[in-house]
C-alpha positions, 0 to 999 in steps of 0.5 A: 190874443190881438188879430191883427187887421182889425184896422179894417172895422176902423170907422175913421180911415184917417185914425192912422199914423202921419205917413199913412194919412194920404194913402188910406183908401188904398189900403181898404183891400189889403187891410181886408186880406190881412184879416182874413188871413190872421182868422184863417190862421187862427182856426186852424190852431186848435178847435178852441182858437176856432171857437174864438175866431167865431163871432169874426166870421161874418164881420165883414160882409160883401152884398153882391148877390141875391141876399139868401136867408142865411147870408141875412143873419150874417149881414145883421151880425156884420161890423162892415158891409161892402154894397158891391154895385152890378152896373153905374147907375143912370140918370132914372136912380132918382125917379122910376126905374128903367126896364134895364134897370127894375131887371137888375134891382130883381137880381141884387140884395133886397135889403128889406130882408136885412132891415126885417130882422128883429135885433138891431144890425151891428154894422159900424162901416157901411161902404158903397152905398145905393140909393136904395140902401140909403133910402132903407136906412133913412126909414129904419134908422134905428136898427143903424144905431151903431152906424159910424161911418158912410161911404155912398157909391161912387157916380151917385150924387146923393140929393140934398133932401137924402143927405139932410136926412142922413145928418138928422138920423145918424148924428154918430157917424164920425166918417162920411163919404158922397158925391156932391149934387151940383146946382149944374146937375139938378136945377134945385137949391145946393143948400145942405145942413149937416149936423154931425158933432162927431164928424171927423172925416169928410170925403167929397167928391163931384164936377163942381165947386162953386155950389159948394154951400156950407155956411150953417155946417156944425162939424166941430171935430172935423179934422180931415177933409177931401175936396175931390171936385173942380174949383175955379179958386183954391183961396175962395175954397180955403175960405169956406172951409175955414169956417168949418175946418179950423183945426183941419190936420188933413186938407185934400184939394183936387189936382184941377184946382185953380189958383192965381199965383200973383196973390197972396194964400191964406192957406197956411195960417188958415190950416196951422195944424195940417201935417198932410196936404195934397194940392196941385204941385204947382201951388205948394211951389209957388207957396211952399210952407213958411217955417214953423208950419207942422206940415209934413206929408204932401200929396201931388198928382204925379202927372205934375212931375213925370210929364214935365220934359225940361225936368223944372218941376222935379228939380224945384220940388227938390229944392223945396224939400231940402228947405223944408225941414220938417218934410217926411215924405211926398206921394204921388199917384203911381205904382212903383211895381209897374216901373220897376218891372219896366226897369227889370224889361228893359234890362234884360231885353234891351228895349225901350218903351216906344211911348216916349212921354211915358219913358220921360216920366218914368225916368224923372220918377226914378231919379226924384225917387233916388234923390229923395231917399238920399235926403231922408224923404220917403217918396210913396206910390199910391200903395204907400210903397216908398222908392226904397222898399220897391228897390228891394222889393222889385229891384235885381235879385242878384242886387245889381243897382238896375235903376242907375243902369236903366236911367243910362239906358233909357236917356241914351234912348231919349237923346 
C-alpha cells in the first residue's frame, strides 16, 4: 500500500525532482494535507486499513499549546514536529525573560515534559525551533538520535556558541535551517565551525554578508545552498563558498545581491554542476549561461520583471531564454490565482485596478507568462503553478481566451 504525501517526513526538502527544487518551501502545507487526506481515506476503508494507518497518526506534530500528558506520547512517537511560535521574539530570548515574556513561556510547551519520556523521540524533521527547544536539545541529545533535519524559527538568530553546539551533538542532520548572527548585531566574533559530513542542504537567512565566515566548515555533501541575506559583492560570495560548495546542484543568492557588471563572474565555472539558480534577475542578463552549462531552472524576484515599465527587462529575459537551450522554466515570487482572478474581474465588471504599477505588472507577467508557454518553458508562481495550468485551472469556464482580452483591456486602460 503507498500513501502518498509521506514527502512531508522527507528530511532533504531539495530531494525532489529538477522543476521542484526552487519552490520547495512553499510546498510544506500542501504536502501536510495531502497526507492527512490519504490517512483519512484510509481509515475509513475498513477497521484493518485503519489499524494500518495507526502508527501514522501522530507522525506529524504541531506544538502550539500547553503540552497535555497525552499529547507527550504523541510528541515522542512524531517523525516531524512543527514548534508553532505565539509571538516574534524580542531582544531578552538570549538573556533573562521580560514579564511579557516569562507570561508566555508559562502558557506554551514545556518541552522538559517531552525530553522526560524514557525511550528515545522519533523525530527526524524538527522545524521552527526556539531557543528554548534548542537549548533542551543541546543538553539532551541523545534522545534526538534520529534528528535529520533542522529549521530554527524565523527572526532568531541562533548565537555561535548554540549552532557550534548543534554541529557537535547532531552530526546526522542532512538538512539545516538558521538565522545568521551578524557581528552588526552581537559585538562578539561571527567565527562558526560546522561539521556536519552528512549536510546536504543549507538554508541562511539574516541582514548581512560580510561576517559570513566559513573557512574551516566540513560540509563535504552539501549540494544546495540558500543565502537569504544582503551582500555587498556576489563574486566575493561565490568565492567563499567555492570552498564549501563545489559541487552545488541548487545555489540561492538574495534579490538585494550586489554585483558589478564591468567584471568578469567566476559563477558558472565555479558551480559546473547547478541546474537551478536564483539571483537578482539583472546578473543572470548581464551573465547569462555559457553553452554547455546544465543550468536549467532560474529563480527571479518578480518585482524585477512586473515593475519594470519600458518592458526592457521582460523582453531581454525573453531573448536570454530563446538561446539558452537547456532552459526548462523560470519562477517568480507571485501568485497566478490572484491575477487571474483580476483578470476574471476586470472581464465582468469592466474595471480596471486604480493601482497603476500593479496593473503595468500584471500586464507584463501575463504576457512573459504566454510567451514562455509558446517556447516550452514553464513559468511558475510561487506555488509552482505554471502560467499554463493557471489558464486552466483559473482561466474562463466557458474557455473564452480572457487573458488575450484582458491584455487589450488593460493597455487600452494604460494609454
Amino acid at each position: 500500500m503507498v500513501i502518498h504525501g509521506l514527502e512531508y517526513f522527507n528530511p532533504d526538502p531539495y530531494d525532489v525532482p529538477p522543476e521542484r527544487l526552487l519552490r520547495t518551501y512553499r510546498l510544506l502545507d500542501e504536502l501536510y494535507w495531502e497526507f492527512r487526506m490519504q490517512l483519512l481515506h484510509i481509515r475509513l476503508v475498513s477497521k484493518t486499513w485503519n489499524e494500518f494507518a495507526q502508527p501514522f497518526i501522530h507522525s506529524a506534530c504541531t506544538v502550539a499549546t500547553l503540552v497535555e500528558d497525552a499529547q507527550v506520547t504523541q510528541l515522542a512517537r512524531a517523525i516531524r514536529i512543527v514548534v508553532t511560535p505565539f509571538f516574534v521574539p524580542c531582544d531578552c530570548w538570549f538573556g533573562d525573560p521580560c514579564p511579557p515574556c516569562e507570561h508566555r513561556r508559562n502558557q506554551r510547551g514545556n518541552f522538559d515534559q517531552i525530553l522526560s519520556v524514557d525511550d528515545r523521540l522519533s523525530v527526524e524533521v524538527l522545524d521552527d525551533a526556539d531557543m528554548e527547544l534548542i537549548t533542551a536539545m543541546n543538553d539532551s541529545s541523545h534522545r534526538f538520535q534520529n534528528l535529520l533535519s533542522l529549521q530554527v524559527q524565523q527572526g532568531l538568530p541562533l548565537p555561535g556558541e548554540h549552532l557550534h553546539a548543534v554541529s557537535g551533538h547532531f552530526p546526522a542532520l542532512v538538512s539545516l535551517d538558521f538565522e545568521w548572527y551578524s557581528e552588526s548585531e552581537s559585538g562578539e566574533s561571527t567565527y562558526i565551525g560546522l561539521n556536519l559530513p552528512n549536510l546536504k542542504s543549507l538554508r541562511i537567512t539574516g541582514n548581512r554578508g560580510e561576517s559570513f565566515s566559513i573557512d574551516d566548515w566540513k560540509v563535504p555533501k552539501l549540494t544546495a545552498i540558500m543565502l537569504e541575506f544582503l551582500s555587498n559583492s556576489i563574486e566575493d560570495m561565490v568565492a567563499r563558498i567555492s570552498r564549501i560548495g563545489s559541487n552545488l546542484k541548487v545555489f540561492s543568492l538574495s534579490e538585494w545581491s550586489r554585483f558589478d557588471p564591468t567584471q568578469p563572474t567566476a559563477l558558472w565555472t565555479t558551480f559546473p554542476n547547478v541546474i537551478a539558480l536564483s539571483t537578482p534577475i539583472k546578473f543572470l542578463l548581464a551573465y547569462p549561461p555559457p553553452l554547455g552549462h546544465p543550468i536549467q531552472y532560474f529563480r527571479t524576484d518578480d518585482e524585477d520583471i512586473g515593475t519594470n515599465r519600458d518592458e526592457m527587462v521582460a523582453s531581454s529575459l525573453l531573448a536570454l531564454v530563446m538561446k539558452w537551450p537547456t532552459c526548462r522554466g523560470v519562477m517568480g515570487w507571485f501568485k497566478w490565482k490572484l491575477d487571474f482572478d483580476q483578470v476574471l474581474r476586470m472581464d465582468v465588471e469592466g474595471d480596471k485596478d486604480d493601482d497603476e504599477p500593479a496593473l503595468r505588472s500584471l500586464v507584463v507577467r501575463l504576457k512573459v507568462g504566454a510567451q514562455l508557454d509558446a517556447l516550452g518553458v514553464r513559468y511558475d508562481d510561487s506555488f509552482g503553478l505554471t502560467y499554463a495550468q493557471a489558464k486552466d485551472k483559473f482561466g474562463s469556464p466557458d474557455g473564452e481566451d480572457v487573458v488575450a482580452k484582458y491584455l487589450d483591456m488593460a493597455e487600452a486602460a494604460l494609454g
